[in-house]
MARLUMLO-240331 format. One line per 8 residues: number of its first residue (from 1); their letters; for each residue x, y, z of N, C-alpha, C. Coordinates in Angstrom, 3 decimals, always signed. Example, Ala and Ser with C-alpha at 12.3 -4.5 7.8 and 13.67 -1.06 7.14 Angstrom:
2
1) AS) +13.190 -5.690 +7.800 +12.300 -4.500 +7.800 +13.200 -3.300 +7.800  +12.850 -2.250 +7.080 +13.670 -1.060 +7.140 +12.900 +0.030 +7.870
This chain:
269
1) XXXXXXXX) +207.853 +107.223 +251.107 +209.300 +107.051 +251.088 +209.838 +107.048 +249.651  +209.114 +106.623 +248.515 +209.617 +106.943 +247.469 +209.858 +108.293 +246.674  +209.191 +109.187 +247.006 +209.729 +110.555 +246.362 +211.524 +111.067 +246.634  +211.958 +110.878 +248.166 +212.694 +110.739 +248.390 +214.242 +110.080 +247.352  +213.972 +108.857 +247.211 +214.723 +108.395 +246.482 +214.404 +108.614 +244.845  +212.814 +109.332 +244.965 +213.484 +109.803 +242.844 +213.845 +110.745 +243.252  +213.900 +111.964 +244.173 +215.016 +112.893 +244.434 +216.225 +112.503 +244.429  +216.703 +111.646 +245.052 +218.372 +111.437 +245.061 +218.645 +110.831 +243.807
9) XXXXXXXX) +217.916 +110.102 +242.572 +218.068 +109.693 +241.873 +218.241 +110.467 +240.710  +217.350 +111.478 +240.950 +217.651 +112.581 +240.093 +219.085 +113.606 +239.973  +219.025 +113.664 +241.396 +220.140 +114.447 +241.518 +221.716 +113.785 +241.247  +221.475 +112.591 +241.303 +222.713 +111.570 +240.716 +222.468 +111.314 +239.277  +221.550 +111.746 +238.381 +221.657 +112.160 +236.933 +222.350 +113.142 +236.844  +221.642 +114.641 +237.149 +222.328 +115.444 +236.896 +223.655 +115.943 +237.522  +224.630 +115.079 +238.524 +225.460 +114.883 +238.769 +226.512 +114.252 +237.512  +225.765 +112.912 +237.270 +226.539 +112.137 +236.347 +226.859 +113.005 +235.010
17) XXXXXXXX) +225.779 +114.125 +234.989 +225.970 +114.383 +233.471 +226.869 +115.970 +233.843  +227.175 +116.626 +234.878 +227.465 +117.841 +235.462 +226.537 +118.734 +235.203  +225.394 +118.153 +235.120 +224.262 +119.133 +235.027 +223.694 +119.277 +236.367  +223.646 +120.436 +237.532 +223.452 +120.467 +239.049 +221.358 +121.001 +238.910  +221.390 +120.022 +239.678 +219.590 +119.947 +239.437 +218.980 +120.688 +241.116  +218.620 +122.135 +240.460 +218.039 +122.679 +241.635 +216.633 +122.177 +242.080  +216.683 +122.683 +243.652 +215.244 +122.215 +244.047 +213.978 +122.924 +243.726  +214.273 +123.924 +243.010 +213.252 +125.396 +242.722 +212.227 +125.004 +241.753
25) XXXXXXXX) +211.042 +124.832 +242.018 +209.638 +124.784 +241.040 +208.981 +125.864 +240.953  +209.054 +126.215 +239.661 +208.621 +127.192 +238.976 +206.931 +127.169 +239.229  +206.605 +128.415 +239.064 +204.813 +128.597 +239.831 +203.998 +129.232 +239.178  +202.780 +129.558 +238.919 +202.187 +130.709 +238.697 +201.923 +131.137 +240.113  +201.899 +132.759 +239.861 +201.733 +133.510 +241.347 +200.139 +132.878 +241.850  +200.563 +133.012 +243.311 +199.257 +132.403 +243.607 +198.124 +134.040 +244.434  +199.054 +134.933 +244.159 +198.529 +136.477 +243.965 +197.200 +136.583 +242.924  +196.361 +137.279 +243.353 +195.218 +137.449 +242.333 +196.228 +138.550 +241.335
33) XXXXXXXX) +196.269 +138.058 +239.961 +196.549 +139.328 +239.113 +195.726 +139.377 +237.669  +195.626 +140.467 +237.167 +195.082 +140.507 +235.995 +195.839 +139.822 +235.501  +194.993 +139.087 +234.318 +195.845 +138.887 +233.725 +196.616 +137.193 +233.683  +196.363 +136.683 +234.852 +197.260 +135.950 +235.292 +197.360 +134.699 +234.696  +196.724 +134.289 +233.871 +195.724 +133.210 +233.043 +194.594 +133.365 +231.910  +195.229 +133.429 +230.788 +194.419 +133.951 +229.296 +194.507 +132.668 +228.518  +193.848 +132.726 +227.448 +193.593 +131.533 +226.682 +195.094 +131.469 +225.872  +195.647 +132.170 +225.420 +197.219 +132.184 +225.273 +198.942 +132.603 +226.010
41) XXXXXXXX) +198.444 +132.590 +227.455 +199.114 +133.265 +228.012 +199.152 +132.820 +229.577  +200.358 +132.586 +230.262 +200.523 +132.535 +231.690 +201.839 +133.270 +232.075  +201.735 +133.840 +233.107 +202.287 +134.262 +234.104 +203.179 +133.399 +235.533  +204.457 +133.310 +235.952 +205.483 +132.874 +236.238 +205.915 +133.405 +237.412  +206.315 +133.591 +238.327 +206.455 +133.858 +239.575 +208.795 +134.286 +239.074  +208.784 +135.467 +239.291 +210.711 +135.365 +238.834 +210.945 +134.564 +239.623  +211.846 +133.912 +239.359 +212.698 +132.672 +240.795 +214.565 +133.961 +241.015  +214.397 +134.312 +242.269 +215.507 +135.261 +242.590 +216.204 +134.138 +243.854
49) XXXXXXXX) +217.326 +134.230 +243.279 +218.670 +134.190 +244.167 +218.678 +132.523 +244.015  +217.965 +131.962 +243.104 +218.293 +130.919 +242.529 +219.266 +130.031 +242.045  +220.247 +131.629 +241.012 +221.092 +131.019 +240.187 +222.278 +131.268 +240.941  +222.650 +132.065 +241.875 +223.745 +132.625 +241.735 +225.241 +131.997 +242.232  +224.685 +130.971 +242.678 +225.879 +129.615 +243.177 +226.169 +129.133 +241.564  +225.593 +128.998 +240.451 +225.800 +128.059 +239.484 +225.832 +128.954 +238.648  +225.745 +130.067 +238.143 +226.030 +130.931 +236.712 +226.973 +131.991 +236.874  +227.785 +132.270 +236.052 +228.681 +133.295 +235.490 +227.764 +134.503 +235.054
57) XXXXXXXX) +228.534 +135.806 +234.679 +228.214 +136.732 +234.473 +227.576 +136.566 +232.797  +228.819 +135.859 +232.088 +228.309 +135.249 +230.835 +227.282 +134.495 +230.392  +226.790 +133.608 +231.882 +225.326 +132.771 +231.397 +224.507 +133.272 +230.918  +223.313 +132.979 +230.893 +221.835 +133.161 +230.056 +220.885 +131.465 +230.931  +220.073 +132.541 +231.459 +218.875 +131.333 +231.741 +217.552 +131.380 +231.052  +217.240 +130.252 +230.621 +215.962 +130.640 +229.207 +214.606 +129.245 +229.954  +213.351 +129.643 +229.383 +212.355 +129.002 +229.926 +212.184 +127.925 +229.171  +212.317 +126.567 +229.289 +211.707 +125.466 +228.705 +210.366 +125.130 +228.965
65) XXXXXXXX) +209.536 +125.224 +228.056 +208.030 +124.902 +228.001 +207.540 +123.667 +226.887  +207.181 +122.808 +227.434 +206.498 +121.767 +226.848 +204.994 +121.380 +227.602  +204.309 +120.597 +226.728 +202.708 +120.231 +226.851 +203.584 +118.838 +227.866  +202.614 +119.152 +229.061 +202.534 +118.288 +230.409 +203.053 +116.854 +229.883  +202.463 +116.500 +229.013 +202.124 +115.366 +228.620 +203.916 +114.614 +228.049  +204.080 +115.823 +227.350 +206.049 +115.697 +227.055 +206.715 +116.321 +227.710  +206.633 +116.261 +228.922 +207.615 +116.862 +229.648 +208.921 +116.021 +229.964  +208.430 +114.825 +229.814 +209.462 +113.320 +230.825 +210.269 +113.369 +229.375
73) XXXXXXXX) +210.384 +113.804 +228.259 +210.841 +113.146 +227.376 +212.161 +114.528 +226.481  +211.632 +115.706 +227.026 +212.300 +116.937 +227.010 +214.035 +116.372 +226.982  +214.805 +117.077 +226.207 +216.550 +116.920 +226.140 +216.797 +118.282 +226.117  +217.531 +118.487 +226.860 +218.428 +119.417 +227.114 +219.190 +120.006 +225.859  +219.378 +121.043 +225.288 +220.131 +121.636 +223.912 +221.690 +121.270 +224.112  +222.116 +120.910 +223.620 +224.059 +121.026 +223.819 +224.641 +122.349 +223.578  +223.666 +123.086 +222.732 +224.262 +124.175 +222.869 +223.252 +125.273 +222.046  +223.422 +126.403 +222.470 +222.343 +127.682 +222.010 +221.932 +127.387 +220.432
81) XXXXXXXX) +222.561 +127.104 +219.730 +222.442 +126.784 +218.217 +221.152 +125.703 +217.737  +221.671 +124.938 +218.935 +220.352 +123.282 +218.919 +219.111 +123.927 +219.949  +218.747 +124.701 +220.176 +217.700 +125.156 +221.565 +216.425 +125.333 +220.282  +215.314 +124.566 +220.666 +213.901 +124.463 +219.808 +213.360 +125.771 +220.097  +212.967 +125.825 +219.014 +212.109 +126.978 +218.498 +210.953 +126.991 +218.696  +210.100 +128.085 +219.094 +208.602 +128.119 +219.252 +207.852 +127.512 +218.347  +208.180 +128.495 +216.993 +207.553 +127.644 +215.593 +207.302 +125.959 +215.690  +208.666 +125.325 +216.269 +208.151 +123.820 +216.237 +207.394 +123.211 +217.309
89) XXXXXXXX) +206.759 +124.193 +218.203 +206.014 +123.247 +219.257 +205.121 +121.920 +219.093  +204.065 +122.453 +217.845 +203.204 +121.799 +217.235 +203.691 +120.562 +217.182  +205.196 +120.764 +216.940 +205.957 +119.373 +215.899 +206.613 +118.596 +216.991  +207.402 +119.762 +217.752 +208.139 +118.799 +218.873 +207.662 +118.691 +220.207  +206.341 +119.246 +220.450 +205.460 +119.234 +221.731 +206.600 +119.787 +222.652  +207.408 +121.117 +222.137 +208.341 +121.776 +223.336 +208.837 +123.007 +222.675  +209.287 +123.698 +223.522 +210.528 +124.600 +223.108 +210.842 +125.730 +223.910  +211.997 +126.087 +223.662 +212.793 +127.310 +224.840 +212.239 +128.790 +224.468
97) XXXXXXXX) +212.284 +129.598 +225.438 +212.114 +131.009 +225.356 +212.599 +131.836 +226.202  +212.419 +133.346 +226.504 +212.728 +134.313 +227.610 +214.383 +133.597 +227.863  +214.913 +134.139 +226.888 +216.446 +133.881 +227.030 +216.696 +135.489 +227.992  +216.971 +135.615 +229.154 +218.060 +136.065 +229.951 +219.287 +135.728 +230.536  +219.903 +137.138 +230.724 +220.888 +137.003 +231.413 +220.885 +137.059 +232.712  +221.667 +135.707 +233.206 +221.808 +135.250 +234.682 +221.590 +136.217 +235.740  +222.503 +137.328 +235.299 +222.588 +138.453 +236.437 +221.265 +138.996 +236.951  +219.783 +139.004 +235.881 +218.526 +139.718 +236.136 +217.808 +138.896 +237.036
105) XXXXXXXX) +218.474 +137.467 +237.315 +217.555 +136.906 +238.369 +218.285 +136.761 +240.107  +219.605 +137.896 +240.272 +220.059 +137.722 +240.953 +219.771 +138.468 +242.281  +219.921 +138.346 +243.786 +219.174 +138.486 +244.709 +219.291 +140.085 +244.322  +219.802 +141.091 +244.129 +219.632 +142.544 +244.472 +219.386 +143.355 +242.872  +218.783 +142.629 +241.896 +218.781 +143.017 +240.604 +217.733 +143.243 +240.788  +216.743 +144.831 +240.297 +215.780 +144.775 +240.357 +214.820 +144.701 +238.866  +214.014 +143.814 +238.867 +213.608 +143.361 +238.018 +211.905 +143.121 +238.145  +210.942 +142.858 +237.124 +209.644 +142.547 +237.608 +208.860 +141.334 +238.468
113) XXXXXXXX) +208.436 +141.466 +238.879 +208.231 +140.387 +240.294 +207.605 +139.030 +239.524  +206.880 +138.961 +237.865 +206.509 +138.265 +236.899 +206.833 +138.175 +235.760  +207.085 +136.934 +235.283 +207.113 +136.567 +233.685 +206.447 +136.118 +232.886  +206.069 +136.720 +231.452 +204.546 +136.111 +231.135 +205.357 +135.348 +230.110  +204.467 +134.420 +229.538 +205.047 +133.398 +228.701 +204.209 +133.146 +227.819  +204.356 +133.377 +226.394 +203.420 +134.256 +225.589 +202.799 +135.189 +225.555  +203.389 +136.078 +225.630 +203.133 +137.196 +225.569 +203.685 +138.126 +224.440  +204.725 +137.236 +223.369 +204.727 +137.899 +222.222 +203.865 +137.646 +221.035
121) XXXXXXXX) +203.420 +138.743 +220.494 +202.323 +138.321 +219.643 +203.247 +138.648 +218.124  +204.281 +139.228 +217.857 +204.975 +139.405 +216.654 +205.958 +138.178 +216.051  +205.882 +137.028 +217.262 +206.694 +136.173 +216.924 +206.211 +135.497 +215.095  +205.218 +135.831 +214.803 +205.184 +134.933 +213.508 +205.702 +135.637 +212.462  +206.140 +137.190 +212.618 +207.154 +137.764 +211.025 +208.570 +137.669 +211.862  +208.817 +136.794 +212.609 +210.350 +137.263 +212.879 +211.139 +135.716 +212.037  +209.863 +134.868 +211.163 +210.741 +133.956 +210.262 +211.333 +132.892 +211.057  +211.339 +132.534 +212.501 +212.182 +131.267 +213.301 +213.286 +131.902 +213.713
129) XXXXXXXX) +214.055 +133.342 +213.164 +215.205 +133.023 +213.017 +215.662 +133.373 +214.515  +215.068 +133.684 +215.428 +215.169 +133.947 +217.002 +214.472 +133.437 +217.982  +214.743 +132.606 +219.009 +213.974 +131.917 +219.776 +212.862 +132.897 +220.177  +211.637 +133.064 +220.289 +211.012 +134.550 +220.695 +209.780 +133.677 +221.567  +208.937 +134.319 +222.220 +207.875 +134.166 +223.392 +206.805 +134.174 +222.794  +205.965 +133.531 +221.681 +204.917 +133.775 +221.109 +203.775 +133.013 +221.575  +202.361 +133.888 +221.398 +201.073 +133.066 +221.975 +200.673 +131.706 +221.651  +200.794 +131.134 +223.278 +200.027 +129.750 +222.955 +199.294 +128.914 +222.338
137) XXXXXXXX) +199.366 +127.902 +221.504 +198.147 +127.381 +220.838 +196.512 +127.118 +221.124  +196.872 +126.306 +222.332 +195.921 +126.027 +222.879 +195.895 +125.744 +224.651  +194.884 +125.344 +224.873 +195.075 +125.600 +226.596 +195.925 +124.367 +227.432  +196.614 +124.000 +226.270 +197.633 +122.689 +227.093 +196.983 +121.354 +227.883  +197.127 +121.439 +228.825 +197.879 +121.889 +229.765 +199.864 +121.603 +230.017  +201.058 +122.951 +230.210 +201.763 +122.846 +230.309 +202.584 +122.973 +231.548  +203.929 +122.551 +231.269 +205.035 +122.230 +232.341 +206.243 +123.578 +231.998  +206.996 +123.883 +232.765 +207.999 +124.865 +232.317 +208.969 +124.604 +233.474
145) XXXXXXXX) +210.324 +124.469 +233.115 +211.152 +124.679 +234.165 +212.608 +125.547 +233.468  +213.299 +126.237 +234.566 +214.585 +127.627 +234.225 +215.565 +126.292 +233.692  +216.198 +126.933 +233.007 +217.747 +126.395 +232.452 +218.867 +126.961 +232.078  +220.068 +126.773 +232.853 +221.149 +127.749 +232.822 +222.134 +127.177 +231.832  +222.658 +127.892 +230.746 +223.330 +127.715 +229.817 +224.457 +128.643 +229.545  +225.585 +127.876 +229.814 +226.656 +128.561 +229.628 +227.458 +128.155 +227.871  +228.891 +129.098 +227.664 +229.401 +128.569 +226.206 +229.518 +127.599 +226.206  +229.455 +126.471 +226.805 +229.699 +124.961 +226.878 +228.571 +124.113 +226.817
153) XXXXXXXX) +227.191 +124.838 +226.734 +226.105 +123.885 +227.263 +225.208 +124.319 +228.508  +223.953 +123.251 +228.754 +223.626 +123.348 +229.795 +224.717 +123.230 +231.366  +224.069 +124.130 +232.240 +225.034 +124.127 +234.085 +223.823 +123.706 +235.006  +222.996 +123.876 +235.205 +222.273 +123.746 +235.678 +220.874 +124.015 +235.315  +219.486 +123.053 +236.428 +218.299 +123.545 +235.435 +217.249 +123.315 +236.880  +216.273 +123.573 +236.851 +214.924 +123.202 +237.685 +214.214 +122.270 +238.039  +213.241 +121.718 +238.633 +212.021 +121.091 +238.411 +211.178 +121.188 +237.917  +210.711 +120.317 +236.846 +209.435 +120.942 +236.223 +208.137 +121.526 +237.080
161) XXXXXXXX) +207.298 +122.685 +236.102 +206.542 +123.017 +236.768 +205.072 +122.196 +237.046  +204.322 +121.793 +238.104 +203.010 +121.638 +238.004 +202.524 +121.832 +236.653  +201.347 +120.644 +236.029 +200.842 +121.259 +234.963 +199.836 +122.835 +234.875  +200.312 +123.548 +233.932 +199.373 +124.770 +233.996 +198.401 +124.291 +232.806  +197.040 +124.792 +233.296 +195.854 +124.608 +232.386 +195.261 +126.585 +231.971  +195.408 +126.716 +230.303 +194.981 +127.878 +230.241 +193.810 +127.985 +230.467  +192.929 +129.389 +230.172 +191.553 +129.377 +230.109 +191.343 +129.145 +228.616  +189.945 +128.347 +228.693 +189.267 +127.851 +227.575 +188.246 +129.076 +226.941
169) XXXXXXXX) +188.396 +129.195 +225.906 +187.682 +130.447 +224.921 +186.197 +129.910 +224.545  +185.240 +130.491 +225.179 +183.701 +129.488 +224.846 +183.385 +129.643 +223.237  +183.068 +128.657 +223.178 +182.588 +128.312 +221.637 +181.292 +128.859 +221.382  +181.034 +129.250 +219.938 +180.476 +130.171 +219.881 +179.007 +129.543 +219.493  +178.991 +128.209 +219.514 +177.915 +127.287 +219.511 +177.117 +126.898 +220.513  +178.220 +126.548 +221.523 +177.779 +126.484 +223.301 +176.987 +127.582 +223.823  +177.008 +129.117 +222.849 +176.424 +130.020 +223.491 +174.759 +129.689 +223.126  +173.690 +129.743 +224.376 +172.624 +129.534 +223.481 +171.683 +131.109 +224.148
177) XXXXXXXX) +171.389 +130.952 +222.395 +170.855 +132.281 +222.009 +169.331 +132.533 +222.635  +168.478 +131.669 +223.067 +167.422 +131.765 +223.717 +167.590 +132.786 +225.330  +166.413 +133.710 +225.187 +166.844 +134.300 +226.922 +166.473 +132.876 +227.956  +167.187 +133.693 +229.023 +167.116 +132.476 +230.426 +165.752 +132.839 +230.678  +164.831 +131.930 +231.380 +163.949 +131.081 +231.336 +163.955 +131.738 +232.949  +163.372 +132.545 +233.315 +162.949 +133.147 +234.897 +161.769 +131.963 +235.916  +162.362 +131.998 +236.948 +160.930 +131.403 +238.107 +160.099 +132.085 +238.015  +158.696 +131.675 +238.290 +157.073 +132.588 +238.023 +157.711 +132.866 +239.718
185) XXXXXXXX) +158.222 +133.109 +240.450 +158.004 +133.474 +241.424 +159.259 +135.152 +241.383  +160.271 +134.912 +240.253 +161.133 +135.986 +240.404 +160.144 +137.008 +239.839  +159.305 +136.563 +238.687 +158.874 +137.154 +237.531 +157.435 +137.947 +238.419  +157.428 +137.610 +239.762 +155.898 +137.910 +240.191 +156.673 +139.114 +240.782  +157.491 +138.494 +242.221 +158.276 +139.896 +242.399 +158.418 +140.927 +242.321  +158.728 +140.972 +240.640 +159.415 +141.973 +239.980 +158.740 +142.886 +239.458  +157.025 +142.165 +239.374 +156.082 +142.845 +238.955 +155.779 +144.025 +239.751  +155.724 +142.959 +240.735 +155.069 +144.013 +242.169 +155.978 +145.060 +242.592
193) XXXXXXXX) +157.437 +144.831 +242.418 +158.076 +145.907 +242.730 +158.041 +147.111 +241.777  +157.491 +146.330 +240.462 +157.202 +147.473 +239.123 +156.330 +148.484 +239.456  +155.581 +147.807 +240.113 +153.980 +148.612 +240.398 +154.332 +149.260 +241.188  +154.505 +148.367 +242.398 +154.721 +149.721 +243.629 +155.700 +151.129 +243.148  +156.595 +150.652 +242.386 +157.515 +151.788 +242.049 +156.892 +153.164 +241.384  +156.073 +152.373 +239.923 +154.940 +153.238 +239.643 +153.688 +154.365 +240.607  +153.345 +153.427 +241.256 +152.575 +154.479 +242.179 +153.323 +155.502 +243.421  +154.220 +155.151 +243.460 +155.427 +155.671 +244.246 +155.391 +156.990 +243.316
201) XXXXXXXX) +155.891 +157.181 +242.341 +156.032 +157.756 +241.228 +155.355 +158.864 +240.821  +153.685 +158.043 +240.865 +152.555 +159.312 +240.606 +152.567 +159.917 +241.766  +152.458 +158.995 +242.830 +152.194 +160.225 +244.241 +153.138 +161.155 +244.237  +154.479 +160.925 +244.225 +155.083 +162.087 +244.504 +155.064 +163.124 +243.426  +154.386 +162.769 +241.791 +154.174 +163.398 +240.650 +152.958 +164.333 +241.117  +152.043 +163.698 +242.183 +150.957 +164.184 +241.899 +151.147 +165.593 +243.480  +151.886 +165.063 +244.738 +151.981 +166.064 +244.953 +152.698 +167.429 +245.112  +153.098 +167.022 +243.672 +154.391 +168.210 +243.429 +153.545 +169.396 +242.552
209) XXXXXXXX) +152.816 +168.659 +242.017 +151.961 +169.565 +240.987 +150.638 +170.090 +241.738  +149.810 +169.744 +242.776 +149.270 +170.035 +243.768 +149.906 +171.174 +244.387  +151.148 +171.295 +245.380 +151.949 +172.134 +245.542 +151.854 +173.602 +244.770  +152.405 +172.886 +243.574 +152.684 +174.279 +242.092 +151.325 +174.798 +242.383  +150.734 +174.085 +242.052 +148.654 +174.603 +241.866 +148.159 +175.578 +242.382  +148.429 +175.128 +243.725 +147.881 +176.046 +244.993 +148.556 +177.124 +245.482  +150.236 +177.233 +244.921 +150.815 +178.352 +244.849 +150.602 +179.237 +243.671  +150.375 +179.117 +242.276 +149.543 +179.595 +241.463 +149.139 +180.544 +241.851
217) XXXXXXXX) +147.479 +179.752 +242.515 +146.293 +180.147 +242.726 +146.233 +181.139 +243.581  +147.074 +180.936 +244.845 +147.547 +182.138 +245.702 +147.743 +183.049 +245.010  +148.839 +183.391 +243.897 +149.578 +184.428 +243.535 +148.718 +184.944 +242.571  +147.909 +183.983 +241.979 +146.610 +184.784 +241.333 +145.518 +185.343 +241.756  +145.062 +184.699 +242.936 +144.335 +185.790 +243.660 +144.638 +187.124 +244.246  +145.831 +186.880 +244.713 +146.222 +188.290 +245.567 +146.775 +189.347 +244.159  +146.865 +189.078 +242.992 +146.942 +190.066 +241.864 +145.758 +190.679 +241.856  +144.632 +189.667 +241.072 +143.410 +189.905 +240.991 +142.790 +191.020 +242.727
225) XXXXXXXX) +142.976 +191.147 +243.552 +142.524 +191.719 +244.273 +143.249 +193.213 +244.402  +144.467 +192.944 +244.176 +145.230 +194.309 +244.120 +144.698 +195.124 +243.048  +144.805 +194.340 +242.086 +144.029 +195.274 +240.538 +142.400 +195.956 +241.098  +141.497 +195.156 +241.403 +140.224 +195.658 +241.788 +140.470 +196.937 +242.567  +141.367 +197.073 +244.120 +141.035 +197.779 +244.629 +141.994 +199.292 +244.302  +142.971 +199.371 +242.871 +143.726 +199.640 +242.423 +143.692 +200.468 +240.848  +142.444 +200.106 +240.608 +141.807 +200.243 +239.040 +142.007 +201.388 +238.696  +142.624 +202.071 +237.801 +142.098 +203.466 +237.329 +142.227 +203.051 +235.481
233) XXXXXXXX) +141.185 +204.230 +235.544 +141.071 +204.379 +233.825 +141.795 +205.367 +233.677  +142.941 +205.206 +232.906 +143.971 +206.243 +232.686 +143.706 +207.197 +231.561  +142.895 +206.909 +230.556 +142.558 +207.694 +229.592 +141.409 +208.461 +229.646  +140.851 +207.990 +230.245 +139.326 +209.196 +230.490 +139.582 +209.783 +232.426  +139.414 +211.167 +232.144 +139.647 +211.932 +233.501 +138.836 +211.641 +233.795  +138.707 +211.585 +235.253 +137.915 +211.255 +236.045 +136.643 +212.117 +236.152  +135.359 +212.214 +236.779 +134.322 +213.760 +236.678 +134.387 +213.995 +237.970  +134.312 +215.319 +238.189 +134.145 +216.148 +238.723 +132.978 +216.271 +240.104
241) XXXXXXXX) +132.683 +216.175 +240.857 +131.490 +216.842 +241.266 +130.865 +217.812 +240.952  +129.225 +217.797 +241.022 +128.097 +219.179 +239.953 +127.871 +219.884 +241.584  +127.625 +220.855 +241.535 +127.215 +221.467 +242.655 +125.570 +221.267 +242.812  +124.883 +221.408 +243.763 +123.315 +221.406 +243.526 +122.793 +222.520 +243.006  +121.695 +222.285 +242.573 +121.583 +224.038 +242.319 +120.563 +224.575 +243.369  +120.519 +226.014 +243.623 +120.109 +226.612 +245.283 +118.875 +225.708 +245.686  +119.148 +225.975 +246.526 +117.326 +225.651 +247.814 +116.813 +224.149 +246.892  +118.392 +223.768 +246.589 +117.928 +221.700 +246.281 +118.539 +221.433 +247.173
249) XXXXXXXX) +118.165 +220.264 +248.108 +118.724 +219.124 +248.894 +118.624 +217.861 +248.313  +119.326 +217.051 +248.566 +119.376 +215.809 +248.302 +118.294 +214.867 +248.998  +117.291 +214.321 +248.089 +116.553 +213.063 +248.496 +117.692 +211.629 +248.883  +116.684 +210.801 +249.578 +117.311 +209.487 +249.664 +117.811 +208.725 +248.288  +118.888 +208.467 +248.481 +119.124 +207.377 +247.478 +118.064 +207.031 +246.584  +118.622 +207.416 +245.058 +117.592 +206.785 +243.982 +115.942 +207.303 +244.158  +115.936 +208.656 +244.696 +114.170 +209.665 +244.382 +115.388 +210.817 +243.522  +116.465 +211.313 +243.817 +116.842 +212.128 +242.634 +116.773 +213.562 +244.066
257) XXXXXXXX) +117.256 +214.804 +243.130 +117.184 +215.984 +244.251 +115.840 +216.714 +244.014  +115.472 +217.769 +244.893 +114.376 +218.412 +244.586 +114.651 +219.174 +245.460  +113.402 +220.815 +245.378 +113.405 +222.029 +245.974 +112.856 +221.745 +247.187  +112.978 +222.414 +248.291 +112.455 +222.891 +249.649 +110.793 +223.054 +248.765  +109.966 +223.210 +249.535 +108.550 +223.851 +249.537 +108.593 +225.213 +250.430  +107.771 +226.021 +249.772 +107.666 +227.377 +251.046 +106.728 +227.183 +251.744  +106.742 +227.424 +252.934 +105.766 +227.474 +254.221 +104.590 +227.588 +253.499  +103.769 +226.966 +254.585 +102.317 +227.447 +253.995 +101.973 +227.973 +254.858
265) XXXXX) +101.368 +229.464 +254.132 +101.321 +230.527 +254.891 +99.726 +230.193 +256.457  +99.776 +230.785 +257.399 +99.189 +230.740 +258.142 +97.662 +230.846 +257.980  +96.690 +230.372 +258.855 +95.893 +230.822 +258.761 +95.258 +231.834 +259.538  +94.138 +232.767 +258.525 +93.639 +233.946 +259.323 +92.349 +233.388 +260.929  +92.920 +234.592 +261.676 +92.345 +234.345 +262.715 +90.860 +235.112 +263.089
């Protein structure tokens, strides 16, 4: 039952002071995005159709960001001239940025669906002399809520946001330089899958070259046989056949040729 009444209590501040205190809490998207959370940098959800009961065409709504911790203690600028500067965060644990105009957060303005907040990195040659969006110090954790400012002052403003916590940048000490330290049981594993992979490896090494081999060997034999039965000596003519000479016949193989014999003549009777 008490939230309740610091609601109405609140809203009877910013009554008393004519400052109209919306119900709108500012967010980081709860969308996965790149990006969405860096060691200098967060991302904002636009708040649309927010303003448009409480700002003029002339307003400007700008982001108040302070460390969680000073948020309860934050004052309102009286006027654009008094609005803290990035440069003094360090000093005043706060300050305004992303000065727009009212109209870009209005229901049919189309505009980007996010606002990053630090995301200027040139803010340190621009000298203070412009409220500007420059990278975070450190990972906070911070609060941010919208504030509508017209020529007169603040008109209206937000709820602060939930604290945001950036990401932390690992130290370069924390890193330890030793390799990780494996189970004898990953390390056995890994062996065996080494090995098996290896012999995996030769076999199919070994019967690819087997394959080649025996096709080779084919294609070298059937040359080698074509040549044999194929041979000629191209430079020496070939010889001739000798004729026999008369009343020779041919002996068997390897006795050579020789003459007939003449009858032997008869005998007398």
């Amino acid at each position: 039952m008490e939230l309740p009444w610091v609601l109405l209590v609140l809203a009877g501040m910013g009554a008393a002071t004519g400052l109209a205190l919306l119900p709108y809490v500012p967010r980081v998207p709860s969308a996965a995005l790149p990006g969405k959370l860096t060691a200098t940098t967060f991302a904002l959800e636009r708040p649309c159709c927010v303003f448009d009961r409480h700002a003029n065409a002339s307003d400007t709504v700008w982001v108040a960001v302070a460390f969680a911790n000073a948020s309860a203690t934050f004052r309102n600028p009286p006027s654009r001239a008094d609005v803290p500067l990035y440069e003094q965060l360090l000093t005043a644990h706060s300050y305004m940025t992303l000065e727009t105009a009212a109209a870009t957060y209005s229901c049919s303005a189309p505009s980007p669906a996010v606002l990053r907040v630090g995301g200027d990195t040139a803010c340190g040659g621009q000298g203070g002399r412009d409220p500007c969006n420059g990278p975070l110090p450190s990972p906070g954790p911070y609060r941010v809520k919208f504030l509508v400012m017209g020529c007169h002052g603040p008109k209206a403003e937000t709820r602060w946001s939930d604290p945001i916590l950036l990401r932390r940048a690992s130290s370069p000490s924390a890193i330890d330089p030793a390799p990780v330290r494996r189970d004898s049981g990953v390390v056995v594993i890994a062996s065996i899958l080494a090995s098996l992979g290896a012999v995996l490896a030769a076999a199919v090494l070994g019967a690819v070259c087997a394959e080649a081999w025996g096709s080779l060997c084919r294609r070298d034999s059937g040359t080698s046989t074509f040549a044999r039965r194929s041979y000629r000596t191209h430079h020496i003519p070939p010889a001739l056949p000798q004729p026999l000479p008369p009343g020779c016949r041919c002996s068997p193989p390897g006795l050579g040729c020789f003459a007939p014999r003449p009858p032997a003549p008869c005998p007398a009777e």
